[in-house]
C-alpha positions as CSV (number, residue, x, y, z in Angstrom):
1,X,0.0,0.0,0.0
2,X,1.5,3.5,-1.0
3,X,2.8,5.1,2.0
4,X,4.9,8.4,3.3
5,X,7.6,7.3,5.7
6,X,9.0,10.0,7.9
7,X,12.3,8.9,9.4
8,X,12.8,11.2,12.5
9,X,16.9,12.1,13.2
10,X,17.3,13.0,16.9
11,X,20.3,14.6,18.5
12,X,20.4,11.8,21.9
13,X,19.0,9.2,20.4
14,X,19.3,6.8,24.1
15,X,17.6,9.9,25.7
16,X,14.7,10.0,23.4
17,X,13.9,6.7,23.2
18,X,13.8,5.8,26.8
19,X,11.8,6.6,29.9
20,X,13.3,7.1,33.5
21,X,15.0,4.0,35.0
22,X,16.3,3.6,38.6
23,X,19.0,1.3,37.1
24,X,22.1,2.6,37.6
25,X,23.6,0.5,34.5
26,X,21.1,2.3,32.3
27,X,22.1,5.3,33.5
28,X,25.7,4.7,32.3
29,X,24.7,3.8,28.8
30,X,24.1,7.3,27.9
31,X,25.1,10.9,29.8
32,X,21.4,11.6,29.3
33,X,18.4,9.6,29.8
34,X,14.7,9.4,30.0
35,X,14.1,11.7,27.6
36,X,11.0,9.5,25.7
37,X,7.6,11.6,26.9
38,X,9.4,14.8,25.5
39,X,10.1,13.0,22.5
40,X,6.6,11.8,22.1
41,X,5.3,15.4,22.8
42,X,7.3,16.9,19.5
43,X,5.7,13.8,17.5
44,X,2.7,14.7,18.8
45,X,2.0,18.2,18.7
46,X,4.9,19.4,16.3
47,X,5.4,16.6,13.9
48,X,2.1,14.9,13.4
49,X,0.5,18.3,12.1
50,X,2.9,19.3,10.1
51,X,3.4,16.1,8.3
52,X,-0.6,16.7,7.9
53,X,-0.3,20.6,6.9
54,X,2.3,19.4,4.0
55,X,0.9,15.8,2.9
56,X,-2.6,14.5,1.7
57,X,-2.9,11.6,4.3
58,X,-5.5,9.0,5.2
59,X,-5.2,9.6,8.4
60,X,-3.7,5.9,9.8
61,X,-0.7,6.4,11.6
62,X,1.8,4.0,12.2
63,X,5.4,3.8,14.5
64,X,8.2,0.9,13.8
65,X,11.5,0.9,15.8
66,X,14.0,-1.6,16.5
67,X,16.0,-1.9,20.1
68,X,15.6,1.1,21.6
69,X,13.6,2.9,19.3
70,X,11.4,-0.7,19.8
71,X,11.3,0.1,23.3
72,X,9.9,3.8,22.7
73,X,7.0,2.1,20.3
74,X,5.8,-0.4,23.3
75,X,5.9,2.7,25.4
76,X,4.1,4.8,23.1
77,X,1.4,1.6,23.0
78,X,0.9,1.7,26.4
79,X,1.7,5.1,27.4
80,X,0.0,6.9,24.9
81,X,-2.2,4.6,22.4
82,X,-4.1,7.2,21.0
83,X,-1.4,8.6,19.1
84,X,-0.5,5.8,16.7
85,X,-2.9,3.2,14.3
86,X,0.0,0.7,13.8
87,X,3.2,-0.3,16.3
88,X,5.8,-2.1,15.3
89,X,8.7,-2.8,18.0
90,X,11.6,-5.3,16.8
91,X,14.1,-6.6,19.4
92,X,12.6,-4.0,21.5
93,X,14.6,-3.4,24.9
94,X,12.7,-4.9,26.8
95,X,15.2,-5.1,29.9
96,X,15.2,-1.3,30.3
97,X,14.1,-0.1,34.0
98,X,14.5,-3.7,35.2
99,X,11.0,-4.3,32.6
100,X,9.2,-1.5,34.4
101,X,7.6,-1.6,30.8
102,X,6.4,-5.0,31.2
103,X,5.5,-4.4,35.2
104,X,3.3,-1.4,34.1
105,X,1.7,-3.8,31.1
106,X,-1.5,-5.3,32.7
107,X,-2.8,-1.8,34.5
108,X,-2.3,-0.2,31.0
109,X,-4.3,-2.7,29.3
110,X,-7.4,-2.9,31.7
111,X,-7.2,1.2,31.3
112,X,-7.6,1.0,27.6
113,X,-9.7,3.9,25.7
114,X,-12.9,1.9,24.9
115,X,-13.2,3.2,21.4
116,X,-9.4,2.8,20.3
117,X,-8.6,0.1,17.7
118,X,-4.8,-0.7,17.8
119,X,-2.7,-3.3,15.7
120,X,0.7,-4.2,17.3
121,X,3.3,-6.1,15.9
122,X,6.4,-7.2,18.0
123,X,9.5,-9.5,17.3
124,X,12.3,-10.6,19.0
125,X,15.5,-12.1,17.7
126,X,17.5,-15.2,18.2
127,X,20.2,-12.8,20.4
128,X,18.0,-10.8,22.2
129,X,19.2,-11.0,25.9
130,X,15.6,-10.1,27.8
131,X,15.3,-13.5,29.9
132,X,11.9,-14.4,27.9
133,X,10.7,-11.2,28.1
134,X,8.7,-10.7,24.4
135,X,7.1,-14.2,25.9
136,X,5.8,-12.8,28.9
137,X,4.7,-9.4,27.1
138,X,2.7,-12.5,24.9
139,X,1.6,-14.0,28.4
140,X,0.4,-10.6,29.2
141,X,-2.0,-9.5,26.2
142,X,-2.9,-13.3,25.0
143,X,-4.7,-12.5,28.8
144,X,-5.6,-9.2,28.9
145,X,-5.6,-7.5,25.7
146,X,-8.4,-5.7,24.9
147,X,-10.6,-7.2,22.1
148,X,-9.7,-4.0,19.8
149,X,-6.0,-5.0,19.9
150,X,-4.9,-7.3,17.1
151,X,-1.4,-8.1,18.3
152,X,1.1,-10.6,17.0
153,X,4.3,-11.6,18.5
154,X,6.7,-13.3,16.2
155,X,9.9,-14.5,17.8
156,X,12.4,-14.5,15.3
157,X,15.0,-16.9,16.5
158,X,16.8,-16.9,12.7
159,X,17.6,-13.5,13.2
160,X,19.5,-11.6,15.2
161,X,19.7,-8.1,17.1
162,X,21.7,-6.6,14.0
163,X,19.5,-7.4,11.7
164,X,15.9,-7.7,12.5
165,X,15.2,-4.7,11.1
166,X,16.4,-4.7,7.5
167,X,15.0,-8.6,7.3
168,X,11.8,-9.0,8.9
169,X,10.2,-5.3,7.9
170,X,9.1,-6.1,4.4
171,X,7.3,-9.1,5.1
172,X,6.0,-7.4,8.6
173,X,4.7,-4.5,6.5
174,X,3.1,-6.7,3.6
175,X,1.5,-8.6,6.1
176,X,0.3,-5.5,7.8
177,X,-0.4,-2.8,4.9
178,X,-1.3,-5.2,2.4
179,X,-1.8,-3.7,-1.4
180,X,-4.8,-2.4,-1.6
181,X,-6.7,-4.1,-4.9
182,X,-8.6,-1.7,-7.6
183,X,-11.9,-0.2,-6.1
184,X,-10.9,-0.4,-2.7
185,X,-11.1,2.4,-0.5
């Protein structure tokens, strides 16, 4: 399906892409951290209209990231799932905050707007080091999703942290913005 793709460059990218942690080993991964809700404010109210002042748009929004920008797309999901259509997270970093993300999971589901439809889409590789983590994110919404969130979780065990990205997205966004066939809206 014809899409516009907006790649966003950041100037921290470990800064905007994660929440707080408490973790004083992901505090030395970056001089600044916890950055993400600021970062989601610019997409938000900066970003998102412009992209709609310049663009003729349909009005579905999607989000894909890989590792820590996979992180910042479950955390938009939960955090914030009004403000996306479509999240994709690949080898997400799950392990950030000691899985506060994962913690926080259940209460953000069983708080879900009512009227939101959401599709999400996450993958982990064969390297990923999150002790089982995507499987207990599964455990979580194959429980207590909401019935307007299609979700699939594909672990991808023939991949690896690297490379997820550049060879699972085509076939993730086939599967998910599938060609649209003449006459269709």
């Amino acid at each position: 399906e014809p899409m516009i793709v907006i790649g966003i460059e950041n100037t921290e990218r470990r800064r905007d892409m994660t929440g707080p942690t408490t973790v004083a080993s992901d505090k030395k991964i970056a001089p600044h951290v916890g950055g993400s809700a600021a970062f989601r404010h610019f997409i938000a109210a900066e970003l998102m209209p412009e992209v709609g002042r310049r663009y003729r748009t349909d009005g579905h929004k999607a989000i894909v990231g890989e590792s820590l920008a996979g992180l910042f797309v479950l955390e938009t999901f939960f955090e914030q799932p009004d403000l996306f259509d479509t999240y994709i997270a690949l080898s997400p970093s799950l392990w950030w905050n000691d899985q506060a993300l994962l913690h926080a999971a259940l209460a953000r589901l069983r708080a879900w707007p009512s009227a939101k439809r959401s599709t999400l889409y996450f993958a982990t590789s064969g390297d990923d080091d999150i002790d089982d983590a995507g499987e207990t994110l599964q455990s979580i919404l194959r429980k207590d999703a909401p019935a307007q969130v299609q979700w699939f979780y594909v672990p991808r065990r023939d991949l690896h942290h690297i490379d997820i990205y550049g060879k699972a997205s085509p076939g993730i966004f086939a599967r998910l913005f599938p060609a649209r066939r003449a006459g269709q809206p």
